[in-house]
N, CA, C and O atoms as a printed pandas DataFrame, in Angstrom:
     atom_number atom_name residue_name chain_id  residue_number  x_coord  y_coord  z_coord
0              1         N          UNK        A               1  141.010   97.517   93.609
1              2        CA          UNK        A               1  141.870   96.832   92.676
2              3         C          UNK        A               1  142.326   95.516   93.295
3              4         O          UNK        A               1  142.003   95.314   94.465
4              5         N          UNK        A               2  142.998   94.652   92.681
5              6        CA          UNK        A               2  142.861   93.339   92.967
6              7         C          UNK        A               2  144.547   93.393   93.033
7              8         O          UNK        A               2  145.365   94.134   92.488
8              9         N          UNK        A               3  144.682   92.180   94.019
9             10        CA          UNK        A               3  146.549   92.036   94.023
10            11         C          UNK        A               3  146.716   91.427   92.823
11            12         O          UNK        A               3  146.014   90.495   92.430
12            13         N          UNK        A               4  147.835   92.031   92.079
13            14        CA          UNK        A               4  148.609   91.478   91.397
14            15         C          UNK        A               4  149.971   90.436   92.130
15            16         O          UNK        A               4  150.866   90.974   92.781
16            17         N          UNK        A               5  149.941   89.225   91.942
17            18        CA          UNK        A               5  151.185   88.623   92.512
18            19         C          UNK        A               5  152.184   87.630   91.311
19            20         O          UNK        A               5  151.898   86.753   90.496
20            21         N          UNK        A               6  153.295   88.229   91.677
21            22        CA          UNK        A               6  154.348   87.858   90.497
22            23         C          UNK        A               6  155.377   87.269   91.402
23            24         O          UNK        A               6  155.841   87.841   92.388
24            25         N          UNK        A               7  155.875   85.386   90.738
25            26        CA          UNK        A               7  157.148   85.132   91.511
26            27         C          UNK        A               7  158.221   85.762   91.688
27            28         O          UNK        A               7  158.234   86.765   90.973
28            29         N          UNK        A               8  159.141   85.650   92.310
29            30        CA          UNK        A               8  160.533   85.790   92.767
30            31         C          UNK        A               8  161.036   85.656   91.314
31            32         O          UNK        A               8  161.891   86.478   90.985
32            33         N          UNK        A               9  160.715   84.919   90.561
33            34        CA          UNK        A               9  161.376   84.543   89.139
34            35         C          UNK        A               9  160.705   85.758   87.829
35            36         O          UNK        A               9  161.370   86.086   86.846
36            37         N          UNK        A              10  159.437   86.218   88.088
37            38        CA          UNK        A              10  158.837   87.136   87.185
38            39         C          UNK        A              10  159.350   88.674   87.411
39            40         O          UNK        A              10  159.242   89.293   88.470
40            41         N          UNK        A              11  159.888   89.129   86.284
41            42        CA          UNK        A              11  160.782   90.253   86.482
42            43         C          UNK        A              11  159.856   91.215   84.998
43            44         O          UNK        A              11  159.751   90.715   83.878
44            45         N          UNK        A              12  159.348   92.481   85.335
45            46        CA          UNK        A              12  158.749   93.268   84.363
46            47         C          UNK        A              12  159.222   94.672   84.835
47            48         O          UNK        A              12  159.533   94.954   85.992
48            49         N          UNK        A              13  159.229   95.501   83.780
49            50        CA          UNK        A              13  159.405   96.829   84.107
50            51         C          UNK        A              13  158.086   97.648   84.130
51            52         O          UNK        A              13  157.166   97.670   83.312
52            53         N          UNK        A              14  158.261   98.341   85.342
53            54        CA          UNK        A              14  157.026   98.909   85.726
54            55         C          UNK        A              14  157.640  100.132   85.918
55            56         O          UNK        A              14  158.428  100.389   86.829
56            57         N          UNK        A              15  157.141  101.144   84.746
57            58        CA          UNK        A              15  157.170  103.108   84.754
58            59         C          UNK        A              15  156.286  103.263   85.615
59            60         O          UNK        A              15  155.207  102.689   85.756
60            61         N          UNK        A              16  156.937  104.327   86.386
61            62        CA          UNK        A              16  156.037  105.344   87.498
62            63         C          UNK        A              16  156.194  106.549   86.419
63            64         O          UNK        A              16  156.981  106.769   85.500
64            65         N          UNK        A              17  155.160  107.172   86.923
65            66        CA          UNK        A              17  154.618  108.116   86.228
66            67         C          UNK        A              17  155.560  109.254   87.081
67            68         O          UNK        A              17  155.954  109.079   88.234
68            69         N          UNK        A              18  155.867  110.621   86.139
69            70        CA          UNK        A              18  156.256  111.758   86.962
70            71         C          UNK        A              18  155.524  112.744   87.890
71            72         O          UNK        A              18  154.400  113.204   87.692
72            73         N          UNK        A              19  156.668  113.099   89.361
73            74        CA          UNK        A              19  155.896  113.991   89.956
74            75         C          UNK        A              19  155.276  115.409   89.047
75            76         O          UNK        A              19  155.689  115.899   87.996
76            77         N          UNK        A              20  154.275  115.756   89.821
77            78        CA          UNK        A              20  153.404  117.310   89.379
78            79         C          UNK        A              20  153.418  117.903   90.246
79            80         O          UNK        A              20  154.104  117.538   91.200
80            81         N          UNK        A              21  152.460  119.409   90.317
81            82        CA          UNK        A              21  152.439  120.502   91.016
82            83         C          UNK        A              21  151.714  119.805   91.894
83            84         O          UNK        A              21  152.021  120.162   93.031
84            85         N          UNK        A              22  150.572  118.650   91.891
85            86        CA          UNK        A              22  150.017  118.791   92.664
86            87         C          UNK        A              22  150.733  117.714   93.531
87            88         O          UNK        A              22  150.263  117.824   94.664
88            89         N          UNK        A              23  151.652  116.734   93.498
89            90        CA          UNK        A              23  152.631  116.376   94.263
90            91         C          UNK        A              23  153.619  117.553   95.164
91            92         O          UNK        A              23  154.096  117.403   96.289
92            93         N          UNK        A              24  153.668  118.075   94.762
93            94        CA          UNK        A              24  154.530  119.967   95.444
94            95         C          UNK        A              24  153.921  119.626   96.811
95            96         O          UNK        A              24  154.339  119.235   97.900
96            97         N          UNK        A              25  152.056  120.143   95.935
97            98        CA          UNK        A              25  151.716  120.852   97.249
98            99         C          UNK        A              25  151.248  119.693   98.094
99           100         O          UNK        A              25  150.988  120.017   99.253
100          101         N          UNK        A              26  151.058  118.272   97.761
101          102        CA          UNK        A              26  150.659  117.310   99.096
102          103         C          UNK        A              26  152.394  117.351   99.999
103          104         O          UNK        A              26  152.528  116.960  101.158
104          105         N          UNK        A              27  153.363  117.817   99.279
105          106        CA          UNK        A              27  154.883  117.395   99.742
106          107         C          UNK        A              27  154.547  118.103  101.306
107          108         O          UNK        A              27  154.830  117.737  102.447
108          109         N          UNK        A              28  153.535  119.726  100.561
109          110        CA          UNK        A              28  153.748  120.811  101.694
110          111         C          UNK        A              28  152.760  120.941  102.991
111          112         O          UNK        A              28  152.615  121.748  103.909
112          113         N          UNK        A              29  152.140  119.674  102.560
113          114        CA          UNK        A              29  151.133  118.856  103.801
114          115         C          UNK        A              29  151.958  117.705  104.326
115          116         O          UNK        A              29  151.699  117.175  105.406
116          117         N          UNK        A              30  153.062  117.286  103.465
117          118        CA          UNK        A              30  153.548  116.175  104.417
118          119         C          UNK        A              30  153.319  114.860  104.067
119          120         O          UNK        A              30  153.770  113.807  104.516
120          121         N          UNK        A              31  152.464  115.134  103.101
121          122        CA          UNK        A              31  151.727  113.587  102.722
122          123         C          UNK        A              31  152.293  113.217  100.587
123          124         O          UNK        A              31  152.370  114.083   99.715
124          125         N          UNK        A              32  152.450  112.339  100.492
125          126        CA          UNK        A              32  153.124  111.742   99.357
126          127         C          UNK        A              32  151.752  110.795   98.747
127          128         O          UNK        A              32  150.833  110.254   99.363
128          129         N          UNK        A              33  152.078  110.865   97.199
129          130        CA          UNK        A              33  150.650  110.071   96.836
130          131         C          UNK        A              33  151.361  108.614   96.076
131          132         O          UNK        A              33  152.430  108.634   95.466
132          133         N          UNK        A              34  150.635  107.580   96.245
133          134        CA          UNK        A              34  151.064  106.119   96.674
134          135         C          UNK        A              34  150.547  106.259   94.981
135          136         O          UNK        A              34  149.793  106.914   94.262
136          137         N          UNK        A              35  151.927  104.705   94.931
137          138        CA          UNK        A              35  151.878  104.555   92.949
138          139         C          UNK        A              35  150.951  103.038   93.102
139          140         O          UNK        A              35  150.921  102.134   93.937
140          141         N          UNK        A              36  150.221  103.336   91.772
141          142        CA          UNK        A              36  149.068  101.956   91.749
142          143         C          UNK        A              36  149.520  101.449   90.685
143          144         O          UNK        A              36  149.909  101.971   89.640
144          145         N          UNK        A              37  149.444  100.407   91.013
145          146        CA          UNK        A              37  150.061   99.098   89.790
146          147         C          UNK        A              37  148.398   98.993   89.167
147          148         O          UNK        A              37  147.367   99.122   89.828
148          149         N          UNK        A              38  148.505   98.765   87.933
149          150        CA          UNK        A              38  146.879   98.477   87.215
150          151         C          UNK        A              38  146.556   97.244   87.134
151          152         O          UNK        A              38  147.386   96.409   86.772
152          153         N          UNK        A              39  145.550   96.984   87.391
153          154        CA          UNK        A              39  144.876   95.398   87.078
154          155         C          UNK        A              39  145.229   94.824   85.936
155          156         O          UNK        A              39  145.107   95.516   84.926
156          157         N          UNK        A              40  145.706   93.550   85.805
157          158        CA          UNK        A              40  146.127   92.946   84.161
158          159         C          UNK        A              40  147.358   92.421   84.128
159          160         O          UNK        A              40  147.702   91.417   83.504
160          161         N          UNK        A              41  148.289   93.391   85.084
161          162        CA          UNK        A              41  149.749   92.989   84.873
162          163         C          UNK        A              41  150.165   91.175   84.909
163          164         O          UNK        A              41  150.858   90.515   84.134
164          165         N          UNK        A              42  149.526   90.837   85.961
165          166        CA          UNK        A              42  149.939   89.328   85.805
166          167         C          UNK        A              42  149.976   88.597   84.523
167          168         O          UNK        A              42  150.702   87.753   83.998
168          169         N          UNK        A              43  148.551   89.473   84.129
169          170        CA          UNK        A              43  148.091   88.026   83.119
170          171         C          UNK        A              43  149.163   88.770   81.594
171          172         O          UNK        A              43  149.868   88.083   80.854
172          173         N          UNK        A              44  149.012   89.954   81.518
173          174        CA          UNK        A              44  150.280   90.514   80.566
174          175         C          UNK        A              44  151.319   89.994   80.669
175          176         O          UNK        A              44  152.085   89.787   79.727
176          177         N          UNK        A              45  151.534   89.672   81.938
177          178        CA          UNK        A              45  153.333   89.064   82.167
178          179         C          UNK        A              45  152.825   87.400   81.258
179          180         O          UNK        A              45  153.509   86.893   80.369
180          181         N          UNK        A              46  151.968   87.027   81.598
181          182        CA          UNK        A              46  152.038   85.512   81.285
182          183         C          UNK        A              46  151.556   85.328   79.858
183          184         O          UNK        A              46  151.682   84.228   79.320
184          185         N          UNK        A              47  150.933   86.499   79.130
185          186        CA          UNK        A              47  151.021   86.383   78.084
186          187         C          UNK        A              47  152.024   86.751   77.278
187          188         O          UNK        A              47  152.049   86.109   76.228
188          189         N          UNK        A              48  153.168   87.859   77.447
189          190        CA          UNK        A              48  153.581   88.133   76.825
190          191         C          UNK        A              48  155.301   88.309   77.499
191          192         O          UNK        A              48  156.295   88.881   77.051
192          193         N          UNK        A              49  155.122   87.745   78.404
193          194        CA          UNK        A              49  156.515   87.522   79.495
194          195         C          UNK        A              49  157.068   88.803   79.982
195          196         O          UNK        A              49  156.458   89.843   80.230
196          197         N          UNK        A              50  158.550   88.500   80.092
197          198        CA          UNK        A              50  159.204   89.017   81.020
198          199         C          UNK        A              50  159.572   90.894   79.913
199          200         O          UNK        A              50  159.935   91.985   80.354
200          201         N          UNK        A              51  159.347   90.586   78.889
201          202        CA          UNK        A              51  159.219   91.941   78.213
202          203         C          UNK        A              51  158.258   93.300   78.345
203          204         O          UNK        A              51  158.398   94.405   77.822
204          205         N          UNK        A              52  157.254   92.804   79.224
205          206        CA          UNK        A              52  156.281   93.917   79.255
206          207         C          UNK        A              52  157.030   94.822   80.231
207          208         O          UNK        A              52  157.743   94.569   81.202
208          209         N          UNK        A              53  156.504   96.342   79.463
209          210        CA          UNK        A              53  156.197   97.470   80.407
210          211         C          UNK        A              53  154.796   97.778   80.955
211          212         O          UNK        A              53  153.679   97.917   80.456
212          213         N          UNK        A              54  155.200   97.816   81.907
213          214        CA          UNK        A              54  153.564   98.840   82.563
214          215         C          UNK        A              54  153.400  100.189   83.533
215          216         O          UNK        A              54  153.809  100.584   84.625
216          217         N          UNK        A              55  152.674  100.576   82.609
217          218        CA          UNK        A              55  152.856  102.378   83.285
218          219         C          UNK        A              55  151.714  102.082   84.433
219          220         O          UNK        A              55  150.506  101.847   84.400
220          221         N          UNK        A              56  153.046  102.256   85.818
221          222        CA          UNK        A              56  151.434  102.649   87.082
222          223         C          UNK        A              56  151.305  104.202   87.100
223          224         O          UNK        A              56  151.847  105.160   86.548
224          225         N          UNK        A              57  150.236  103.955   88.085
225          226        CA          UNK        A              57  149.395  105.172   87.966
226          227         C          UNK        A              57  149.293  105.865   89.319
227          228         O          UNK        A              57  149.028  105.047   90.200
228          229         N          UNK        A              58  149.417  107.100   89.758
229          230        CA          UNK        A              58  149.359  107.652   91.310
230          231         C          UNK        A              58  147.880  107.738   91.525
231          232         O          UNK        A              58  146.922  108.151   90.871
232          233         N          UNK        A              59  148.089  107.128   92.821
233          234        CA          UNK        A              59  146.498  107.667   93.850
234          235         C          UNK        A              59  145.943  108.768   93.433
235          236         O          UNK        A              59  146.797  109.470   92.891
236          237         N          UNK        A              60  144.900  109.251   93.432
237          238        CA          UNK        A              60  143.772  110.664   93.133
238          239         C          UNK        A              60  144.420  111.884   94.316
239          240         O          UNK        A              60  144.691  111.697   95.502
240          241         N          UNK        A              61  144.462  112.335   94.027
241          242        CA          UNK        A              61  144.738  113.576   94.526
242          243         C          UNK        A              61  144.340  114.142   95.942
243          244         O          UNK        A              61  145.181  114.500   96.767
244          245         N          UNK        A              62  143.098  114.186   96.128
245          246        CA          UNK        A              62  141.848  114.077   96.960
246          247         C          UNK        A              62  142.227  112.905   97.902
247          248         O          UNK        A              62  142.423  113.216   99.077
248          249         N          UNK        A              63  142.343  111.750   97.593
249          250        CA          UNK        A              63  142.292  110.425   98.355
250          251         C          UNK        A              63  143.972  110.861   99.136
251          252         O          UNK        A              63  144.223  110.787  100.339
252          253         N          UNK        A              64  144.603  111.158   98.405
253          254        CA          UNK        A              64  146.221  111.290   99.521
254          255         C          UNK        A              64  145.722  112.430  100.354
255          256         O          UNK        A              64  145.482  112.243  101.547
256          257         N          UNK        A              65  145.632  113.050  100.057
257          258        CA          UNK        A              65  145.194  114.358  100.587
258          259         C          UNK        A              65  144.374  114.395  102.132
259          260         O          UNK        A              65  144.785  114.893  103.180
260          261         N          UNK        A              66  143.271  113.793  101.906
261          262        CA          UNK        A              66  142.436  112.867  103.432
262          263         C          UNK        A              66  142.835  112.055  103.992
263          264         O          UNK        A              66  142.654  111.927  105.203
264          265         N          UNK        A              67  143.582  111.165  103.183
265          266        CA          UNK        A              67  144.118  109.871  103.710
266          267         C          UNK        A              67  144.912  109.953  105.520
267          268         O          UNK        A              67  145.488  111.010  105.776
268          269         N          UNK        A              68  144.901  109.263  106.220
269          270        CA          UNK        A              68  145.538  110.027  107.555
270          271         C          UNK        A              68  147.618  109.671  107.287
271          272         O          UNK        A              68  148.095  108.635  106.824
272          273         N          UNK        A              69  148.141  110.498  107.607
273          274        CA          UNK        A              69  149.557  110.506  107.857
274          275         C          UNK        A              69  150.081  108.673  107.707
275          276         O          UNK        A              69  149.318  107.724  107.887
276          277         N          UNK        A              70  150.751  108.629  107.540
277          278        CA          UNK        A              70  151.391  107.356  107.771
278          279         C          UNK        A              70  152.815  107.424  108.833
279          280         O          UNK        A              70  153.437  106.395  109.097
């Protein structure tokens, strides 16, 4: 995925999605799954300003899961 970069001045609301079971059980490995902003947001912000929402999305399951500790 590509960086999204928004000024100091660009302000949008961005929903995280809710934890699940399968958040539980990475909790009970220790490991947490990282929220992904989706490709587009910039250009949404600049089309349609400071009103957009955007629902991110959590890492795959699998990928936190292998991923090494942080």
């Amino acid at each position: 995925m590509s960086e999204n970069h928004l000024t100091k001045d660009q302000t949008m609301t961005i929903r995280t999605p809710s934890e699940n079971i399968l958040d539980k059980i990475l909790k009970i490995f220790g490991k947490e799954r990282k929220i992904v902003i989706p490709d587009g947001t910039n250009e949404a912000y600049q089309k349609l300003g400071p009103y957009v929402q955007v629902m991110a999305k959590r890492e795959g399951f699998f990928k936190a899961l292998f991923r090494k500790k942080d």
